[in-house]
Backbone as a printed PyTorch tensor [residue, N CA C, xyz], in Angstrom:
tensor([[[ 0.8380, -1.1770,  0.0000],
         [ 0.0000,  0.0000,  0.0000],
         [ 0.8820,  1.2390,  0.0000]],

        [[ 0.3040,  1.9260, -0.9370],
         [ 1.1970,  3.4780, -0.7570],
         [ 0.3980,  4.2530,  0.6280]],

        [[ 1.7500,  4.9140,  1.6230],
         [ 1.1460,  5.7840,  2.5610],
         [ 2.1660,  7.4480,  2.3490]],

        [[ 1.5050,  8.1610,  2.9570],
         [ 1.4540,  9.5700,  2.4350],
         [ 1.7940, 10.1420,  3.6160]],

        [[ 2.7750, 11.0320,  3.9420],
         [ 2.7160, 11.8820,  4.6870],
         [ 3.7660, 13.2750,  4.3520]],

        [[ 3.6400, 14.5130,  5.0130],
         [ 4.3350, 15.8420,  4.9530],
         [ 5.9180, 15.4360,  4.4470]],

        [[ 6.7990, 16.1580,  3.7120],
         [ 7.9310, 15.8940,  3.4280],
         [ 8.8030, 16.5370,  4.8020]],

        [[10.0270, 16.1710,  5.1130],
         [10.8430, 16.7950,  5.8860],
         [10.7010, 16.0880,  7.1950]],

        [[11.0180, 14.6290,  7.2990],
         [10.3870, 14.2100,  8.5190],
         [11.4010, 13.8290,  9.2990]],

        [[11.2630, 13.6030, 10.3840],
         [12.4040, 13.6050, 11.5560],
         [11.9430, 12.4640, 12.8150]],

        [[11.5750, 12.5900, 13.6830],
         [11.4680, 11.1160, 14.7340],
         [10.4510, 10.5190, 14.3790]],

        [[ 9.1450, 11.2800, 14.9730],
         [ 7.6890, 10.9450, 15.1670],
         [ 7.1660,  9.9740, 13.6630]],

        [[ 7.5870, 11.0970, 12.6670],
         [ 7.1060, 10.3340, 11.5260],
         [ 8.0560,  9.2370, 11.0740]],

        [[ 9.2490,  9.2900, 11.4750],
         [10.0920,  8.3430, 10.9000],
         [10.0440,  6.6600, 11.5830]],

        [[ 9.8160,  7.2600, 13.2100],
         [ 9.1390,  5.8670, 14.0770],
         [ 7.7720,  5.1520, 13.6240]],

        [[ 7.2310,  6.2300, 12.9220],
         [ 5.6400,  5.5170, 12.9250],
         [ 6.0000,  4.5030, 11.2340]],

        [[ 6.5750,  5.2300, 10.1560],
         [ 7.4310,  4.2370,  9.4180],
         [ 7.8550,  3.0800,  9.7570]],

        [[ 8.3070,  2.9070, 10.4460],
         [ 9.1090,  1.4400, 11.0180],
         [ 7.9210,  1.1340, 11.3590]],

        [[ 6.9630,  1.1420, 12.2040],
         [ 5.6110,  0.9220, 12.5200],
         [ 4.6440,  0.2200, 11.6600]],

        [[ 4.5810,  1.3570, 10.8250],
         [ 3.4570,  0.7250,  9.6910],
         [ 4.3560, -0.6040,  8.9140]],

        [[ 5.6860, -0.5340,  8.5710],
         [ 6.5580, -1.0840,  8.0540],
         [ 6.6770, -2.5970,  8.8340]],

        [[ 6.9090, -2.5920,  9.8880],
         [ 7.0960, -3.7370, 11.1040],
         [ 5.7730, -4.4640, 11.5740]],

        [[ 4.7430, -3.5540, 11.4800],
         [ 3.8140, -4.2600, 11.9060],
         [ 2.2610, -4.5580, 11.1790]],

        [[ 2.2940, -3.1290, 10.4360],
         [ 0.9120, -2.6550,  9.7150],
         [ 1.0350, -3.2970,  8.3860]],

        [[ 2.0150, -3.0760,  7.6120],
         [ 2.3760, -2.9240,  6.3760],
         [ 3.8970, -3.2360,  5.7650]],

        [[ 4.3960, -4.4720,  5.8590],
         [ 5.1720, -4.8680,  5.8140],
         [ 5.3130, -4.4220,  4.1020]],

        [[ 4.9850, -3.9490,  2.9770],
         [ 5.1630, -3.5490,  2.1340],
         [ 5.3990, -2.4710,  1.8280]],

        [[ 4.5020, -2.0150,  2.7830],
         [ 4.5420, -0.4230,  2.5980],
         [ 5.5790,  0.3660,  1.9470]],

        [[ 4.9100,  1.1040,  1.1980],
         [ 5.8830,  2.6500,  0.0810],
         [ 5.1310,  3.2960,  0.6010]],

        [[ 6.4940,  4.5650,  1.0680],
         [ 5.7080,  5.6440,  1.1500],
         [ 6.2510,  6.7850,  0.3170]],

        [[ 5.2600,  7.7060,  0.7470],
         [ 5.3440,  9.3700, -0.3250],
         [ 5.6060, 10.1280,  1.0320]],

        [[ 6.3110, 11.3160,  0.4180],
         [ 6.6860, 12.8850,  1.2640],
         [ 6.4370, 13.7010,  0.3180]],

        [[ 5.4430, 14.8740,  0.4430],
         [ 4.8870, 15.2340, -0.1290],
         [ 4.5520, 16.7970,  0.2900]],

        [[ 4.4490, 17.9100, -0.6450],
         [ 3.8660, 19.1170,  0.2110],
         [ 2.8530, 19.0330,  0.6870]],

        [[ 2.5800, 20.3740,  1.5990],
         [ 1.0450, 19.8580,  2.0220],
         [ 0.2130, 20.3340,  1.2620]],

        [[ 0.4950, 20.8260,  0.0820],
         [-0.5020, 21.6470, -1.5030],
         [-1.0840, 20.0560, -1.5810]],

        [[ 0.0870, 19.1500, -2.0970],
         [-0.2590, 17.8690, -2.7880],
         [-0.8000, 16.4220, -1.9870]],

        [[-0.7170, 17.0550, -0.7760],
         [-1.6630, 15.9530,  0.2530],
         [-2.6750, 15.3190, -0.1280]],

        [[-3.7660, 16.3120, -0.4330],
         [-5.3160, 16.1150, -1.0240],
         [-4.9950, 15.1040, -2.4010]],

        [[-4.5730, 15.3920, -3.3660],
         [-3.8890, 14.4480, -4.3530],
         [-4.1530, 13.0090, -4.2880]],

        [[-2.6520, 12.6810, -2.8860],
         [-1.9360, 11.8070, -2.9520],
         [-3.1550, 11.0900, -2.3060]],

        [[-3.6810, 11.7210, -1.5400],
         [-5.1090, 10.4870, -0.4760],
         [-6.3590, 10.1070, -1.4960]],

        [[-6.4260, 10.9640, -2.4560],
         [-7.9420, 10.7190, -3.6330],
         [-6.4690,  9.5350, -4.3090]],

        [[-5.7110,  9.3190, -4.8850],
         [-4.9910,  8.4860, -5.5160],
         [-5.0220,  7.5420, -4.9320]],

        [[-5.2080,  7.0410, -3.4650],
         [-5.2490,  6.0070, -2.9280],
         [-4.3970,  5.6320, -2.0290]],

        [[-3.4490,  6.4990, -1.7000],
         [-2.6020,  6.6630, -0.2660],
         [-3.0910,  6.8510,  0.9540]],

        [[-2.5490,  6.4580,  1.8720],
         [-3.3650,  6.6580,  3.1850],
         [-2.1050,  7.4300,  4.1010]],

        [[-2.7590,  8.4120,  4.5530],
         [-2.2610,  9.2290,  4.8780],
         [-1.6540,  8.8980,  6.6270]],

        [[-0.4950,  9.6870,  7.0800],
         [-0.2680,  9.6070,  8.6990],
         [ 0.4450, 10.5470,  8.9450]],

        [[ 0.3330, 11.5330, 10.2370],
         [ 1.1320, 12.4800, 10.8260],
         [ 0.7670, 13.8970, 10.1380]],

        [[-0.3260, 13.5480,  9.3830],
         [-0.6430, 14.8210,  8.8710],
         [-1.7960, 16.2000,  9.4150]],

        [[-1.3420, 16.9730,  9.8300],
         [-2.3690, 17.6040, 11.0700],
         [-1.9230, 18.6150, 10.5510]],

        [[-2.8710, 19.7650, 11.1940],
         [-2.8720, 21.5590, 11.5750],
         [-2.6070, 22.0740, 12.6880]],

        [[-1.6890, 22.4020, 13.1490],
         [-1.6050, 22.6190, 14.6100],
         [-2.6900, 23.6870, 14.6820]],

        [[-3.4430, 23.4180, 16.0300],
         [-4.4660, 23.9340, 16.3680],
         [-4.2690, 25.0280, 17.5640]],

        [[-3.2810, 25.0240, 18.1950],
         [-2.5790, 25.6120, 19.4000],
         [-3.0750, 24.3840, 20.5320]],

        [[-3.3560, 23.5190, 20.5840],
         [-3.5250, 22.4360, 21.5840],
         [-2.5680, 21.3030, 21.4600]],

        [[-2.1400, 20.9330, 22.1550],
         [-0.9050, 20.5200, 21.8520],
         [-1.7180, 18.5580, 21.7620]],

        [[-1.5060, 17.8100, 20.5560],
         [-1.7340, 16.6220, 21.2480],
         [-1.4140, 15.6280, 21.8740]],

        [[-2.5950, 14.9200, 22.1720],
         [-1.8450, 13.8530, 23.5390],
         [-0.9120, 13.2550, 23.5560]],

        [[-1.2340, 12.6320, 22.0190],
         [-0.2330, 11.6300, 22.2040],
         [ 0.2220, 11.7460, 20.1370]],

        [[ 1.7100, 10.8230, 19.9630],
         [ 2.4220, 11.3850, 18.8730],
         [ 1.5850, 10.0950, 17.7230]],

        [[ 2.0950, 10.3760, 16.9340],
         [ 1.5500,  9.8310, 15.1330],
         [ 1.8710,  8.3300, 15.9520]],

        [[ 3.0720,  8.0980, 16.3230],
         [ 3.5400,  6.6650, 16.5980],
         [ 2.7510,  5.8890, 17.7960]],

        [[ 1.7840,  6.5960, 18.5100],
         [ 1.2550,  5.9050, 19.7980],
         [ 0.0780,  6.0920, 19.5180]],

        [[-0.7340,  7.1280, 18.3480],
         [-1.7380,  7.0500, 17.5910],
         [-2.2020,  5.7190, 16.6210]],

        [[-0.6040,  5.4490, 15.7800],
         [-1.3000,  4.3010, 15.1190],
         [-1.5560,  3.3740, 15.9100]],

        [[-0.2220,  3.1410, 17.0530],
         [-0.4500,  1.7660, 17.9010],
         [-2.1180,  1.9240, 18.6460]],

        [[-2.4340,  2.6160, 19.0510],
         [-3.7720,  2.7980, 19.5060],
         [-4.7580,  2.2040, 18.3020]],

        [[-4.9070,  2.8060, 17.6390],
         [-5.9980,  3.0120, 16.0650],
         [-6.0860,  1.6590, 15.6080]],

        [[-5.0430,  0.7360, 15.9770],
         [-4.7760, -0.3110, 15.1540],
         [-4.3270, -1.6910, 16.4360]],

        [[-4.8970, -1.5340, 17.4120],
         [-4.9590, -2.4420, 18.6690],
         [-3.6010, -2.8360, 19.1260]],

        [[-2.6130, -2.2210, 18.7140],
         [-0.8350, -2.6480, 18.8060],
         [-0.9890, -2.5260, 20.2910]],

        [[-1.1030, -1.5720, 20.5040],
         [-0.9630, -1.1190, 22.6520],
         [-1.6890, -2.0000, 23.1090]],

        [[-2.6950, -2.4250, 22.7960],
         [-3.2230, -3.8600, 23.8390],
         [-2.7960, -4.8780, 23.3880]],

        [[-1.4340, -5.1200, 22.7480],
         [-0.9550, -6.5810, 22.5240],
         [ 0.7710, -6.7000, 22.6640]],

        [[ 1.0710, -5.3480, 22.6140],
         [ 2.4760, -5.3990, 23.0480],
         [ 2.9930, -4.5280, 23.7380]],

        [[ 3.3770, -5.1200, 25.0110],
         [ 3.8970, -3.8990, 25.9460],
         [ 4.8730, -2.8960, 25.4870]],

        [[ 5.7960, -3.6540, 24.8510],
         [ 6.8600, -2.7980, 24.0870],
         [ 6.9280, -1.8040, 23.0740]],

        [[ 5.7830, -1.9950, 22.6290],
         [ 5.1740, -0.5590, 21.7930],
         [ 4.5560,  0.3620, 22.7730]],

        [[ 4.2380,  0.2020, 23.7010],
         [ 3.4700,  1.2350, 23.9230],
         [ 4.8350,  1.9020, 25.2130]],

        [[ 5.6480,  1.1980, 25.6250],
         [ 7.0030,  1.4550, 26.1310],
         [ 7.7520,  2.5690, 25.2140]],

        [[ 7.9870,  1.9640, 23.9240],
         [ 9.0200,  2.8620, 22.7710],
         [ 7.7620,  3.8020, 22.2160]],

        [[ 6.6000,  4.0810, 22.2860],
         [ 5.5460,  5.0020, 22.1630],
         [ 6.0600,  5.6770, 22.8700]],

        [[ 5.9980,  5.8110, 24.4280],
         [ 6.3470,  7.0390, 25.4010],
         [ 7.5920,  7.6640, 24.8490]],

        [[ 8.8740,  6.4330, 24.1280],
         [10.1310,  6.9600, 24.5340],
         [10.1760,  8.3350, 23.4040]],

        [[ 9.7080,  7.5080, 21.9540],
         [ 8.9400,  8.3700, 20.8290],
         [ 8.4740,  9.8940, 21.4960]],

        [[ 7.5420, 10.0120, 22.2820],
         [ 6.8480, 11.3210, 22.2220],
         [ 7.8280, 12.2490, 23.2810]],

        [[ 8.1890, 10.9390, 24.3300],
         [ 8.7500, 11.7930, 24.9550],
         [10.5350, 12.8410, 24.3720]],

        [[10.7160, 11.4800, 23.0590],
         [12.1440, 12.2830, 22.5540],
         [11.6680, 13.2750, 21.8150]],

        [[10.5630, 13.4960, 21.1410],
         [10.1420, 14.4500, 20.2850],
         [ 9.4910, 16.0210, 21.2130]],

        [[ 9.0300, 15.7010, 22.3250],
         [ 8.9470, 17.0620, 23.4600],
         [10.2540, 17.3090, 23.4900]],

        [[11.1730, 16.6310, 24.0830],
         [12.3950, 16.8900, 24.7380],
         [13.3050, 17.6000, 23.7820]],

        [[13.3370, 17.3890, 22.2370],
         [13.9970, 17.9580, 21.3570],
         [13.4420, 19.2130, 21.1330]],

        [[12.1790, 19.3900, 21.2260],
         [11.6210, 21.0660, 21.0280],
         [11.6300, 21.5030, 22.4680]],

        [[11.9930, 20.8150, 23.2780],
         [12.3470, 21.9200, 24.6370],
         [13.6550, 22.1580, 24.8850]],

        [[14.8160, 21.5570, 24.2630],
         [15.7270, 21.6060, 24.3600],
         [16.7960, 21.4460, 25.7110]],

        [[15.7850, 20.7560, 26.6270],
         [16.2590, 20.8010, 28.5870],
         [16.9040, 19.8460, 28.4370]],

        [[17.5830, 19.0710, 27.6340],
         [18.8580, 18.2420, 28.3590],
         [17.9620, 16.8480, 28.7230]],

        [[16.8210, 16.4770, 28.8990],
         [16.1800, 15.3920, 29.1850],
         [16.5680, 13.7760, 28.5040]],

        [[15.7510, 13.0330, 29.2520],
         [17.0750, 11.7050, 28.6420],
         [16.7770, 11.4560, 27.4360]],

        [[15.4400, 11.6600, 27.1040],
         [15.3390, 11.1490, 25.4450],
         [15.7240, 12.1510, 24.6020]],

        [[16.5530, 13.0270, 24.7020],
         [16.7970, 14.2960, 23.8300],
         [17.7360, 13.4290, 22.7370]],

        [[18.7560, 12.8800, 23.5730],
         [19.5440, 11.8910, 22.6050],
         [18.4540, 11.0120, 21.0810]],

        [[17.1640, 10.6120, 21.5050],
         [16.4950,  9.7090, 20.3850],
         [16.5200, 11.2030, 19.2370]],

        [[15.7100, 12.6200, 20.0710],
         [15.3690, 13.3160, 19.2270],
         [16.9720, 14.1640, 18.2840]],

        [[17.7280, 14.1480, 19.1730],
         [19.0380, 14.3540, 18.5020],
         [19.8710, 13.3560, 17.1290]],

        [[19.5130, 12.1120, 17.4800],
         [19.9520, 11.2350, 16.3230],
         [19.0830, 11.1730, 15.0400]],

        [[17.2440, 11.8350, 15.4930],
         [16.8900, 12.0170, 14.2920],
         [16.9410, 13.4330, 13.4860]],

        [[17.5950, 14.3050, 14.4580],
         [17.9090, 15.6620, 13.9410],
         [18.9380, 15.5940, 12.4970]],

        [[19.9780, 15.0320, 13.4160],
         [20.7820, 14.7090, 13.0870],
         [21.4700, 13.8350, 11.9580]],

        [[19.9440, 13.3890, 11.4580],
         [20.2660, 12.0640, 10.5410],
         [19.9980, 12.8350,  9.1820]],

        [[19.3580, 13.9530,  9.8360],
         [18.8340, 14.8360,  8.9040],
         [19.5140, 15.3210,  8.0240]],

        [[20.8320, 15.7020,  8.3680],
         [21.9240, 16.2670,  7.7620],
         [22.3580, 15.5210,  7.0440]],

        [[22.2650, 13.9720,  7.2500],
         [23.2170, 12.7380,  6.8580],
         [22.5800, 12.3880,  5.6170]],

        [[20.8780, 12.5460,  5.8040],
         [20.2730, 12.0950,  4.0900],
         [19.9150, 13.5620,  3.5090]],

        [[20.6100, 14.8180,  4.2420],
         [20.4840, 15.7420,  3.1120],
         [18.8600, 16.4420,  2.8650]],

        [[18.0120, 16.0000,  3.6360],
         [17.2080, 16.0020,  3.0920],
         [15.9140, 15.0940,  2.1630]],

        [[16.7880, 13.7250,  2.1480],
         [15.9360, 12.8530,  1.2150],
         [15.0930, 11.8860,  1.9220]],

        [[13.3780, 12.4930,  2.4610],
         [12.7200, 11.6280,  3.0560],
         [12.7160, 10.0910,  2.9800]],

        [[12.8820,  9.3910,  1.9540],
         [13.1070,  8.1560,  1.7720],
         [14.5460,  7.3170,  2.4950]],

        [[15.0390,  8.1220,  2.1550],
         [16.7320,  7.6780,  2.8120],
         [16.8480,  7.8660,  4.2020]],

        [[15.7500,  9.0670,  4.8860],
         [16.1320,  8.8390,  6.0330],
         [15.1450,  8.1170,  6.9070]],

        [[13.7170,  7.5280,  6.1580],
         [13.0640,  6.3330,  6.7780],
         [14.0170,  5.2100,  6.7220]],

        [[14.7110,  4.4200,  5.7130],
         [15.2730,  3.8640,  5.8160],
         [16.6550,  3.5450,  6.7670]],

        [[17.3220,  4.6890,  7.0400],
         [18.7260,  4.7460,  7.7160],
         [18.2870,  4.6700,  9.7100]],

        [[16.8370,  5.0970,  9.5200],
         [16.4700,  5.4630, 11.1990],
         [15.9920,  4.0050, 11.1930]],

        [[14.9460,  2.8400, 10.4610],
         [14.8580,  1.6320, 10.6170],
         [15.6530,  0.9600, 11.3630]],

        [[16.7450,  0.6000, 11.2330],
         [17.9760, -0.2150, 12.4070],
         [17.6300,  0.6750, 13.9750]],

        [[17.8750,  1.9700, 13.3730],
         [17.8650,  2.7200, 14.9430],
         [16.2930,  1.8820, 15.6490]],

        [[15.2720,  2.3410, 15.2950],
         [14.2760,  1.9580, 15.6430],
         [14.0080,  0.3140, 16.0680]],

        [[14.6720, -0.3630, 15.4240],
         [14.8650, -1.9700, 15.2270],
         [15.3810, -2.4210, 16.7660]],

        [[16.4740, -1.5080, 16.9120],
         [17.2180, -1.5070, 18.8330],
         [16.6020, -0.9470, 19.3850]],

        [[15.6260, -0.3620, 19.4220],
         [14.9970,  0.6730, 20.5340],
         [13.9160, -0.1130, 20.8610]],

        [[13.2690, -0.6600, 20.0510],
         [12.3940, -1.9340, 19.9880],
         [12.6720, -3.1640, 20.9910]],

        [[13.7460, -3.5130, 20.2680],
         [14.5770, -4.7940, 21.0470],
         [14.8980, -4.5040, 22.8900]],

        [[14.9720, -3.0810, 22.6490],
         [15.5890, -2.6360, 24.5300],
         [14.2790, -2.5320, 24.8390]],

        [[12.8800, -2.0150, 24.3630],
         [11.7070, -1.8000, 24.8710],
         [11.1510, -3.2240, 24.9940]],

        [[11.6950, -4.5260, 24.6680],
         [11.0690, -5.7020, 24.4430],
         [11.6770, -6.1910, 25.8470]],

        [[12.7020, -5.8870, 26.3530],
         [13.6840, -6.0990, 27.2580],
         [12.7480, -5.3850, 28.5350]],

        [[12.6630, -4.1820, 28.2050],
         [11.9760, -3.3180, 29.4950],
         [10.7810, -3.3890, 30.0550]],

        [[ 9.7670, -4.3890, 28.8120],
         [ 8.7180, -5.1190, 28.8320],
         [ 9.0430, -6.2320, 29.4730]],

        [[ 9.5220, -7.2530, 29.7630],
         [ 9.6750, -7.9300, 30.4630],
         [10.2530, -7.8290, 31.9410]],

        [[10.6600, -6.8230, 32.4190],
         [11.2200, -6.3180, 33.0340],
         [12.7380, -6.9200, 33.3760]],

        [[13.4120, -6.5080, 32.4130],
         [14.7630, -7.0430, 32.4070],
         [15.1770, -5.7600, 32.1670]],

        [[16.6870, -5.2620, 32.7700],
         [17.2830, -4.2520, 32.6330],
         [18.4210, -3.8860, 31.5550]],

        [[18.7120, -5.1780, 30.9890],
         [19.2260, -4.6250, 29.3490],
         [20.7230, -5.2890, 29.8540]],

        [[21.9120, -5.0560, 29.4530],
         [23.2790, -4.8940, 29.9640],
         [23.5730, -4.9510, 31.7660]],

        [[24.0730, -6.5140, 31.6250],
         [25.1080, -6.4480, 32.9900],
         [26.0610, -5.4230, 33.5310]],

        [[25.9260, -5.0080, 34.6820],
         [27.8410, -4.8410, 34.6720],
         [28.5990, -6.3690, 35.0850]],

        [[29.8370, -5.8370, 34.2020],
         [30.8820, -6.5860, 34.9390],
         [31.2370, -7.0060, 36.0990]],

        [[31.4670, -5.9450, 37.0180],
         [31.2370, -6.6610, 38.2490],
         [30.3350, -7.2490, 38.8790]]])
């Protein structure tokens, strides 16, 4: 299925990718697109995600803990709805800029930004692995296991 969303994307939309990708839509192509050509791409038969108006209300919860909701993921895996929080919470923390612990998630997708230049496709793809471990540690934190021994 083709899915559709805003061009220029960075955590929120790039997590919910791996998402639809990992769980929804293991085929999935997607489009980045202006928001002129939105209307377009959804009468063509794309299904759209992350695409909103900010309203001045801030919402609850991000594109990535939306689909898991919309689509029964949060009542079947703890670990999504674990890497959901870590998701919204790295995407606050990067527009507040306070040093908070997930600033690092929202920093590597800042950051990746630079690395594909710009090319929405390249950087769904390059954040996939990232997302792939964040998964794997939230699958860990779901069980309640703490990840890495120490040595001593």
């Amino acid at each position: 299925m083709q899915w559709v969303t805003l061009k220029r994307v960075k955590l929120d939309r790039t997590a919910s990718a791996w998402l639809i990708r990992r769980f929804l839509d293991p085929q999935a192509e997607f489009q980045f697109v202006e928001k002129d050509d939105m209307p377009a791409a959804i009468e063509a038969g794309a299904k759209s995600f992350h695409n909103f108006v900010f309203t001045g209300t801030p919402r609850e919860h991000s594109t990535f803990q939306q689909l898991c909701i919309d689509n029964g993921l949060d009542q079947n895996d703890p670990a999504l709805v674990i890497m959901g929080q870590a998701v919204r919470a790295g995407e606050k923390a990067g527009w507040a800029k306070d040093g908070s612990e997930n600033h690092g998630l929202w920093a590597i997708a800042n950051g990746m930004t630079t690395l594909t230049e710009g090319n929405d496709a390249e950087m769904v793809e390059r954040m996939m692995p990232v997302y792939d471990a964040l998964y794997a540690y939230c699958q860990q934190r779901a069980r309640g296991e703490a990840g890495w021994k120490s040595d001593r």
